[in-house]
MMTF fields as JSON, N, C-alpha, C and O atoms, coordinates in Angstrom:
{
  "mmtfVersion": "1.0.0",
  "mmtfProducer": "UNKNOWN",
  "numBonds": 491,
  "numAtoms": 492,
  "numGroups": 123,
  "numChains": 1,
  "numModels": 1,
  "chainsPerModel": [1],
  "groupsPerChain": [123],
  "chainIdList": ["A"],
  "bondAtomList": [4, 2, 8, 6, 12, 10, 16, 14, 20, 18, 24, 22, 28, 26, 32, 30, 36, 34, 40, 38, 44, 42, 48, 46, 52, 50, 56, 54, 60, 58, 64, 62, 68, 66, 72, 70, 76, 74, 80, 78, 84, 82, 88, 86, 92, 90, 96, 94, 100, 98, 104, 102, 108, 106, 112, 110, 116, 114, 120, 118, 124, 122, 128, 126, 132, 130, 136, 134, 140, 138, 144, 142, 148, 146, 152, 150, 156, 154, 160, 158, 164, 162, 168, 166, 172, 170, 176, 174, 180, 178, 184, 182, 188, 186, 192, 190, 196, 194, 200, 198, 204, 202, 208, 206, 212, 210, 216, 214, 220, 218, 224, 222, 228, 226, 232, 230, 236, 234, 240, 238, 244, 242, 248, 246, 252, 250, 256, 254, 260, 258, 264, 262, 268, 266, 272, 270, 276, 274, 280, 278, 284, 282, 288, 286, 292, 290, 296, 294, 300, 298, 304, 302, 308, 306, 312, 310, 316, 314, 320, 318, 324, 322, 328, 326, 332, 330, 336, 334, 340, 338, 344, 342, 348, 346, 352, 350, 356, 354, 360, 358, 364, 362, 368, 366, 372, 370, 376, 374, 380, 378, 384, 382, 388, 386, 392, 390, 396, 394, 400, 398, 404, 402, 408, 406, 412, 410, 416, 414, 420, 418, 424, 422, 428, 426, 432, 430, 436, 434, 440, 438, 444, 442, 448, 446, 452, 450, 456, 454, 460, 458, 464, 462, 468, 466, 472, 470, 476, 474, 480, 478, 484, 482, 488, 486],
  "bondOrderList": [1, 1, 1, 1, 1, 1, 1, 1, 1, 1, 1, 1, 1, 1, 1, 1, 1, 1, 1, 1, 1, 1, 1, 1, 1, 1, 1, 1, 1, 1, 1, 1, 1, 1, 1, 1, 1, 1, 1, 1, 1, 1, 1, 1, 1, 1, 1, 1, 1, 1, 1, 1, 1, 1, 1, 1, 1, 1, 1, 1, 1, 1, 1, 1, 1, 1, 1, 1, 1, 1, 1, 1, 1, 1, 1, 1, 1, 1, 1, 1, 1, 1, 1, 1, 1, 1, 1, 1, 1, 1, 1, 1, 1, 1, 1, 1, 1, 1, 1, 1, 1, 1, 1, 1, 1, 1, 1, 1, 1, 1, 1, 1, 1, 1, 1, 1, 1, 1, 1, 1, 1, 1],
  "groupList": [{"groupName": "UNK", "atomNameList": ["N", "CA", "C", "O"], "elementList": ["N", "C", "C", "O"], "formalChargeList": [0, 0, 0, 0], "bondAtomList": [1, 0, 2, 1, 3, 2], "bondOrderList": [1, 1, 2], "singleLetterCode": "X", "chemCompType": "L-PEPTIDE LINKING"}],
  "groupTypeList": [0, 0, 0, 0, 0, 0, 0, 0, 0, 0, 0, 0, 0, 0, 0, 0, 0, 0, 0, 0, 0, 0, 0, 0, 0, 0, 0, 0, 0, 0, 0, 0, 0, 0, 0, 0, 0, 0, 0, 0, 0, 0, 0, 0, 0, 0, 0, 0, 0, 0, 0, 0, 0, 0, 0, 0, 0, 0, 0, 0, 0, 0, 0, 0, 0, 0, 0, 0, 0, 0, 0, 0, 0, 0, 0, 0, 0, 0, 0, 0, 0, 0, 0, 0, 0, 0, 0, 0, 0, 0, 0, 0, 0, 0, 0, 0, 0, 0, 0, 0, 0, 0, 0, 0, 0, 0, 0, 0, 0, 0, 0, 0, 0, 0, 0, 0, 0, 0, 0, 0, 0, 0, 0],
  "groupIdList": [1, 2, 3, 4, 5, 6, 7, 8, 9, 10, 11, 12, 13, 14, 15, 16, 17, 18, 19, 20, 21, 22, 23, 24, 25, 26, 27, 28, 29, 30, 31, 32, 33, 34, 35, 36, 37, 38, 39, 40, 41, 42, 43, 44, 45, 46, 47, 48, 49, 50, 51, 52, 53, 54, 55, 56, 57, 58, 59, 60, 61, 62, 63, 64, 65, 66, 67, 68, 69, 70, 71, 72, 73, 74, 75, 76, 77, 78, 79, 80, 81, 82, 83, 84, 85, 86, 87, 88, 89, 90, 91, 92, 93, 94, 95, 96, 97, 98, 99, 100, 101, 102, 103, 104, 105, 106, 107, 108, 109, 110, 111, 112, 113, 114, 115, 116, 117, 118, 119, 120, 121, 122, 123],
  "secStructList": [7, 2, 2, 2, 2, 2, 2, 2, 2, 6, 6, 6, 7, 7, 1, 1, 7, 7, 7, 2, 2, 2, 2, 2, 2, 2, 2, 2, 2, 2, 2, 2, 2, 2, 2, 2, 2, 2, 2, 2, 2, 2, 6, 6, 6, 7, 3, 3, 6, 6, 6, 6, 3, 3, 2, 2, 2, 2, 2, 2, 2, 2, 6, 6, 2, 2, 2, 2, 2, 2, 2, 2, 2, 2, 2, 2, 2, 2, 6, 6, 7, 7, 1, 7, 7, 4, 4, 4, 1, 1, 1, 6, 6, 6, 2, 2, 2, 2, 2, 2, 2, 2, 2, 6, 1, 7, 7, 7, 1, 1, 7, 5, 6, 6, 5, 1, 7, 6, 6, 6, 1, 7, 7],
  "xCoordList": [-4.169, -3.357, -4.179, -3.688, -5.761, -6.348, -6.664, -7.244, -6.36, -6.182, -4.804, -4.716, -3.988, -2.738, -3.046, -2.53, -3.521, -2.968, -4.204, -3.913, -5.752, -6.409, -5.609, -5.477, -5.113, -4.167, -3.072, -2.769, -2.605, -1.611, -2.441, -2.057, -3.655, -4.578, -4.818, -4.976, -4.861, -4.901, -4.015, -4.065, -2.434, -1.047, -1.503, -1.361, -1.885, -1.553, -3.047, -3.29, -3.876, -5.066, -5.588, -6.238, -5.168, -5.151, -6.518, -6.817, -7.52, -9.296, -9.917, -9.531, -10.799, -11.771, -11.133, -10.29, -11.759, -11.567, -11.285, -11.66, -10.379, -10.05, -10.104, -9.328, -11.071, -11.183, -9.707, -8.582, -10.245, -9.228, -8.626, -7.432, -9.267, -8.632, -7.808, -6.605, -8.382, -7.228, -6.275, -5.332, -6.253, -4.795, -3.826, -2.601, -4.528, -3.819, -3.503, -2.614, -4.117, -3.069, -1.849, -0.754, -2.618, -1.655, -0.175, 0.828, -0.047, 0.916, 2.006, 3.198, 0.287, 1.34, 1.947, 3.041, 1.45, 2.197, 3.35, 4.243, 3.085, 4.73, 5.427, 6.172, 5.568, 6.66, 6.731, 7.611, 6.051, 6.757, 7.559, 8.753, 6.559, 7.827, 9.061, 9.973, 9.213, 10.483, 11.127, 11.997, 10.81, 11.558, 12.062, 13.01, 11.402, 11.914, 13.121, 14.215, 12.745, 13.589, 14.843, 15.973, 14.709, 16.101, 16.391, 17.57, 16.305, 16.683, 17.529, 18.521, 17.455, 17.388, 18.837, 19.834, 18.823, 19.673, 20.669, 21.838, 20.31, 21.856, 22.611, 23.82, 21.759, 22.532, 23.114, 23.612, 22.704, 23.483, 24.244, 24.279, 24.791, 25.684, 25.377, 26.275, 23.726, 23.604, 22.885, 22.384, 23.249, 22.727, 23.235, 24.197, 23.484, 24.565, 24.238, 23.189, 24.854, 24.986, 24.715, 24.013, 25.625, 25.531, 24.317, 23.744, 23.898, 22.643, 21.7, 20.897, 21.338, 20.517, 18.99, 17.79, 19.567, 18.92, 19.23, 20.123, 18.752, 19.587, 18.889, 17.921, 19.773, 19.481, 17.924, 17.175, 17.628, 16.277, 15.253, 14.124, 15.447, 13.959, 14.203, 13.388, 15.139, 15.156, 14.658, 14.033, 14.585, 14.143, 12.206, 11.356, 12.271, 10.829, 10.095, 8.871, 10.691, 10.043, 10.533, 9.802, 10.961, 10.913, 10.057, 9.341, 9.882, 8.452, 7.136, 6.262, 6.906, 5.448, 5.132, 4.008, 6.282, 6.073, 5.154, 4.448, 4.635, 3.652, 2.161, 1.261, 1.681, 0.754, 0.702, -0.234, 1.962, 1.803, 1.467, 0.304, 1.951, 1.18, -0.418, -1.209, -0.672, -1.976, -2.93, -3.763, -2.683, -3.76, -3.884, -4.908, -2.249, -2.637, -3.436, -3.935, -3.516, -4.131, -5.943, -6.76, -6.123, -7.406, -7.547, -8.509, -7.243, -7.086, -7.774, -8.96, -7.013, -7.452, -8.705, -9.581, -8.755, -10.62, -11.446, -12.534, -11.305, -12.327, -12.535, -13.67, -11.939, -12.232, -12.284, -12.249, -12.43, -13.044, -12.017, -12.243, -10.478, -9.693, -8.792, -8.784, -8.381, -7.332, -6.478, -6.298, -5.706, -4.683, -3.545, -2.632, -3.51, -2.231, -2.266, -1.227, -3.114, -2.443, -1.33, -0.958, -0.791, 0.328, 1.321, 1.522, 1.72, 2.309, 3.03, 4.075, 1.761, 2.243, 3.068, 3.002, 3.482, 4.088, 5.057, 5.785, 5.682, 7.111, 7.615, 8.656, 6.562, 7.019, 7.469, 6.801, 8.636, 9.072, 7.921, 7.24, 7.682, 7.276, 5.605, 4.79, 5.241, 4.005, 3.139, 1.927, 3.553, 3.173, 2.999, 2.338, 3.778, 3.401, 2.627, 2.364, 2.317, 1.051, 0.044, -0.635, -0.343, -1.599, -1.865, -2.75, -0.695, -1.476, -1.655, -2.33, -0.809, -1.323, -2.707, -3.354, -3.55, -4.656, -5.442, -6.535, -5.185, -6.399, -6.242, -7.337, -4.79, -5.408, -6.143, -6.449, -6.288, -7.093, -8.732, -9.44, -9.015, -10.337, -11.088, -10.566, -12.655, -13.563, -13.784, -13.439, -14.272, -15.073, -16.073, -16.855, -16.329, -17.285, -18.366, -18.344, -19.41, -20.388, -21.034, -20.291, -21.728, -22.077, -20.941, -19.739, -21.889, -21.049, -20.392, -21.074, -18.952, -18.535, -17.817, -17.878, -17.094, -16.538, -15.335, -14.787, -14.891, -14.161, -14.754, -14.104, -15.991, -16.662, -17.637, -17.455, -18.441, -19.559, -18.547, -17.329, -18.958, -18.711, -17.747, -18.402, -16.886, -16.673, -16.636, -16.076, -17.211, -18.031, -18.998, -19.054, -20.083, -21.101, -21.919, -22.985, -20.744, -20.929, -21.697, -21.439, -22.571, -23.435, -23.351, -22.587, -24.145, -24.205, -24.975, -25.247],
  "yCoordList": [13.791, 13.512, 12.821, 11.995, 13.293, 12.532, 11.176, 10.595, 10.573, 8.978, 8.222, 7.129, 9.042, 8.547, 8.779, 7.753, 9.357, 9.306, 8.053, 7.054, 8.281, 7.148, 6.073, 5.454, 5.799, 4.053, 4.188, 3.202, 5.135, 5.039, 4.982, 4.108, 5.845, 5.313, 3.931, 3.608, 2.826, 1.67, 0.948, 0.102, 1.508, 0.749, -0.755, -1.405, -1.122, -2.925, -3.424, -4.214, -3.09, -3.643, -3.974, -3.255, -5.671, -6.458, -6.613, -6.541, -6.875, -7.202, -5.927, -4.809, -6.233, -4.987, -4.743, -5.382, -3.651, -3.534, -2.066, -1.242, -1.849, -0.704, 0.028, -0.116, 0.704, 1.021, 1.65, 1.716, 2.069, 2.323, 3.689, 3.868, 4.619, 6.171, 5.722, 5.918, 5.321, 4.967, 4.049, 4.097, 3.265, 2.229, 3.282, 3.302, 4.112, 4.931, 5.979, 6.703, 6.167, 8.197, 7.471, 7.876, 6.403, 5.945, 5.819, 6.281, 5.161, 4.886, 6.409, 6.698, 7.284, 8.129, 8.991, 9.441, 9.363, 9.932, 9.544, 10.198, 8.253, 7.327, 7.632, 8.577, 7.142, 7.461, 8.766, 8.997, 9.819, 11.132, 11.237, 11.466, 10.962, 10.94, 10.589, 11.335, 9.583, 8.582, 9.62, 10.334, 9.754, 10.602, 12.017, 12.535, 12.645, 13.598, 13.362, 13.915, 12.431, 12.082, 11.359, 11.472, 10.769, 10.318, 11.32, 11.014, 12.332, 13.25, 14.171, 14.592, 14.545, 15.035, 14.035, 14.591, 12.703, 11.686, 11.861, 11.638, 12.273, 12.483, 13.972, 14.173, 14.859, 15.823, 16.524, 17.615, 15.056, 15.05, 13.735, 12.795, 13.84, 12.571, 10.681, 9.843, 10.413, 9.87, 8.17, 7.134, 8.777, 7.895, 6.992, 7.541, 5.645, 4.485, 4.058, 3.436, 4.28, 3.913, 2.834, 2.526, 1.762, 0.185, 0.239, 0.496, -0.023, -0.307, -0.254, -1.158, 1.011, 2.231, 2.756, 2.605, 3.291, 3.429, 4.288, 3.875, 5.391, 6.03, 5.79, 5.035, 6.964, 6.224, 6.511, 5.636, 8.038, 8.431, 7.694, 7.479, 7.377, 6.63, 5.501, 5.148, 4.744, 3.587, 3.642, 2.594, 4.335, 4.708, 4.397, 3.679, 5.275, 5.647, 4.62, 4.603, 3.729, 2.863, 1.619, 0.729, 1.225, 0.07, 0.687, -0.158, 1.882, 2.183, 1.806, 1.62, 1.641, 1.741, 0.412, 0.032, -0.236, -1.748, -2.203, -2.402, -2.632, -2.742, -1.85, -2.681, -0.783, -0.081, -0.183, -0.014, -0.487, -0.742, -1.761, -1.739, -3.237, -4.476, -4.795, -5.554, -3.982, -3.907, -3.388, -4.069, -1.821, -0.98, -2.278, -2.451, -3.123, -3.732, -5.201, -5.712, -5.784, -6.647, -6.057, -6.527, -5.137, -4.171, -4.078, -4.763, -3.769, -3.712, -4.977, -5.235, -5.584, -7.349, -7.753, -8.242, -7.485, -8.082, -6.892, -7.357, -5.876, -5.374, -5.782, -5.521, -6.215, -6.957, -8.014, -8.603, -8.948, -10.201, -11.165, -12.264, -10.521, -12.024, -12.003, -11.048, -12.829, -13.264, -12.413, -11.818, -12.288, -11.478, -11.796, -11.065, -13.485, -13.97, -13.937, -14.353, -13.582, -13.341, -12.219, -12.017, -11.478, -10.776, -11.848, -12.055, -12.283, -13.631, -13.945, -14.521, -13.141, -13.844, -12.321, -12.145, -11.709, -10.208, -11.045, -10.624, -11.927, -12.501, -13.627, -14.251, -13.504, -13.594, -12.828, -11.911, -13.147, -11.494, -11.315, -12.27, -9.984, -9.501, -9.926, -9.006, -10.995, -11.549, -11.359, -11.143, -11.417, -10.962, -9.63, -9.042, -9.231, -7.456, -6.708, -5.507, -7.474, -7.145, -7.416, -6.422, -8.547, -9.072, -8.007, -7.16, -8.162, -7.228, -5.821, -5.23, -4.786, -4.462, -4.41, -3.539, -5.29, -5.215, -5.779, -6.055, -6.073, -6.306, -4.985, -4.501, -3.874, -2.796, -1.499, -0.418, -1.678, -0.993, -1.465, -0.942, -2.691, -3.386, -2.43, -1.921, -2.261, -1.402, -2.048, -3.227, -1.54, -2.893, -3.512, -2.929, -4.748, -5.826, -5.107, -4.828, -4.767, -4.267, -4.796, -5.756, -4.775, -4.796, -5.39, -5.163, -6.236, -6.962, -8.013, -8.9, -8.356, -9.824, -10.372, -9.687, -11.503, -12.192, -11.576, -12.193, -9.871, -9.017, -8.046, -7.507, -7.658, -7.055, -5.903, -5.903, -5.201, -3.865, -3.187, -3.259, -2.686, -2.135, -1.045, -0.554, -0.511, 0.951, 2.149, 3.069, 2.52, 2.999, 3.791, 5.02, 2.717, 2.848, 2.813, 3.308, 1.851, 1.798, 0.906, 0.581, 0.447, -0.704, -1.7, -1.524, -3.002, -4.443, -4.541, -5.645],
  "zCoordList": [1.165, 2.329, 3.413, 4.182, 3.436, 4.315, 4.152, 5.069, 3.099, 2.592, 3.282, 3.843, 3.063, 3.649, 4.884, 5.328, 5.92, 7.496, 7.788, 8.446, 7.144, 7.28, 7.344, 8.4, 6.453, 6.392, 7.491, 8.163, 7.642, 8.672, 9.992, 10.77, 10.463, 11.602, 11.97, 13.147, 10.691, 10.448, 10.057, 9.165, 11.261, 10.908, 10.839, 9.803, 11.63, 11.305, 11.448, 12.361, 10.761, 10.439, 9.335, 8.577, 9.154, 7.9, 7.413, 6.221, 8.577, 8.031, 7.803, 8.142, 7.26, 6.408, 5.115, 4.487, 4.882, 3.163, 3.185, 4.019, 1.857, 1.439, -0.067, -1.012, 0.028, -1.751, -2.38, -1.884, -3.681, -4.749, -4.211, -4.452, -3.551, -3.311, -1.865, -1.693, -1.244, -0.358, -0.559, 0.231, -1.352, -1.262, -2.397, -2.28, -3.462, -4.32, -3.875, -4.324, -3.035, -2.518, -1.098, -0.706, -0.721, 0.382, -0.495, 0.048, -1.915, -2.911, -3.145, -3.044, -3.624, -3.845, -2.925, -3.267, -1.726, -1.021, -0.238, 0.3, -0.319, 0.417, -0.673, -0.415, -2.159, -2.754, -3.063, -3.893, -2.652, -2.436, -1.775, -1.97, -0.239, 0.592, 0.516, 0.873, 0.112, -0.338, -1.205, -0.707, -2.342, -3.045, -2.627, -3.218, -1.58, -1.092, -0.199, -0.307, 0.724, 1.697, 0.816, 1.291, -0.196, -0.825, -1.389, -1.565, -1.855, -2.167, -1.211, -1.806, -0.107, 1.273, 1.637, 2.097, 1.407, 1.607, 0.737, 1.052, -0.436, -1.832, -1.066, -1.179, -0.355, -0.543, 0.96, 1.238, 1.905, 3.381, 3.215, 4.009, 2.137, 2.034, 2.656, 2.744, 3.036, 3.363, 2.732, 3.171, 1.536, 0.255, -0.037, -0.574, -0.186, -0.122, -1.809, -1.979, -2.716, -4.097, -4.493, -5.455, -3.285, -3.101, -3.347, -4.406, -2.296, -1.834, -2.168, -1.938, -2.971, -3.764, -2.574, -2.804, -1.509, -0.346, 0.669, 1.41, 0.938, 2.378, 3.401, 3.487, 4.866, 5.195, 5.827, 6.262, 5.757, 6.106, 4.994, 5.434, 3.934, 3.325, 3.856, 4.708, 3.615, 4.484, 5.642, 5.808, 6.601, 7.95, 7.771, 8.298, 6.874, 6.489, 5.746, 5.872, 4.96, 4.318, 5.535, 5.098, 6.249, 7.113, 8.116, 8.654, 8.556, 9.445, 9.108, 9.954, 7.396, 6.939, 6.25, 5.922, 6.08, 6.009, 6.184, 5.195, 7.578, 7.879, 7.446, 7.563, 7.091, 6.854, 5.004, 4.223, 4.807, 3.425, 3.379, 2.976, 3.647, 3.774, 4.313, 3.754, 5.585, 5.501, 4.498, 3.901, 4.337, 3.338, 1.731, 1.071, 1.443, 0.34, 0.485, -0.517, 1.677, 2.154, 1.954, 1.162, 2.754, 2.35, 0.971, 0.626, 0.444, -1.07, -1.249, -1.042, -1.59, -2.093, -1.685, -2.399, -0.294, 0.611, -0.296, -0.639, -0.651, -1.305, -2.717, -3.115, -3.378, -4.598, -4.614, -5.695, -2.975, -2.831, -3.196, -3.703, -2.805, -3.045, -1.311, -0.534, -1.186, 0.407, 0.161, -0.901, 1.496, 1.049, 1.273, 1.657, 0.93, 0.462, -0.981, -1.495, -1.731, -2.921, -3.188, -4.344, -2.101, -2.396, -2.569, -3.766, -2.119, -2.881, -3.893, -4.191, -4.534, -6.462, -6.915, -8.131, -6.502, -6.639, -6.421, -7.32, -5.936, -5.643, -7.242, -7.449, -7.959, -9.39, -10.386, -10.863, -10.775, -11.515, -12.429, -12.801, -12.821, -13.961, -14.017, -13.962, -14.1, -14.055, -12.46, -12.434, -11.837, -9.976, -9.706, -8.85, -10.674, -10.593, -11.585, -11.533, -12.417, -13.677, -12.839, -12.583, -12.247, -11.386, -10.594, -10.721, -9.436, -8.461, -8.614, -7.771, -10.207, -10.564, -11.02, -10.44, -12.152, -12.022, -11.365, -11.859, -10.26, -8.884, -8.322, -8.035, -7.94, -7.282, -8.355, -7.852, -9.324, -10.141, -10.655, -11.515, -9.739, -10.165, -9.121, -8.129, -9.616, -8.436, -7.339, -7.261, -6.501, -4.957, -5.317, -6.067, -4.935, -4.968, -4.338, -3.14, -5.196, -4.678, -3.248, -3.044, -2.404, -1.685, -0.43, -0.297, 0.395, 1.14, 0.921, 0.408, 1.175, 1.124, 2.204, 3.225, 2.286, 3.478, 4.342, 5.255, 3.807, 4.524, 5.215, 6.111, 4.968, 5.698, 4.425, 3.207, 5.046, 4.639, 3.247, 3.408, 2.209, 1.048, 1.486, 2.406, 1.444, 2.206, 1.443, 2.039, -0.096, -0.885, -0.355, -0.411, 0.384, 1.01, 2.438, 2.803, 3.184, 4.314, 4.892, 6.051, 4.346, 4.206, 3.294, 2.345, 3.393, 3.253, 2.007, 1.535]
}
């Protein structure tokens, strides 16, 4: 849990880098959340079928938008790519294999052009 409020400390802070335990517990504890709260949403009638969305996760996932776009921006600078390659996630099927395996690659050892290792703390 202390991975997730880290990234949320760092709502909208795109530079620097973010290793693998924080961009992955940040993952899983939002879609807990989510799943609780849609759950919570099926059974205060507030769940829209349409849509496939209520309206408290909806609430909750347009709050973290942003912290999710950053922590995955972090992500990317630590394995040494921009973080417009989120980008290519806007290709079906193939965009989401990628940035799948870029957020499962380790950190670029030392320092690179996003800043200090955060592994280690140093250059």
């Amino acid at each position: 849990m202390s991975w997730f409020l880290a990234a949320l400390q760092k709502y909208a802070t795109f530079s620097g880098r973010a290793q693998r335990a924080e961009y992955w517990y940040f993952v899983l504890f939002y879609l807990l959340i989510v799943l609780v709260l849609s759950i919570v949403d099926a059974f205060t009638g507030t769940f829209d079928r349409e849509g496939g969305v209520g309206l408290l996760s909806g609430l909750f996932s347009l709050a973290l938008f942003i912290p999710s776009l950053a922590v995955a921006v972090r992500r990317l600078h630590d394995i040494g790519r921009s973080g417009w390659w989120l980008l290519i996630g806007l290709i079906p099927l193939v965009g989401a294999f990628v940035l799948l395996v870029f957020a499962v690659q380790d950190s670029q050892p030392g320092s690179n052009a996003y800043g200090p290792n955060p592994k280690t703390g140093t250059g």
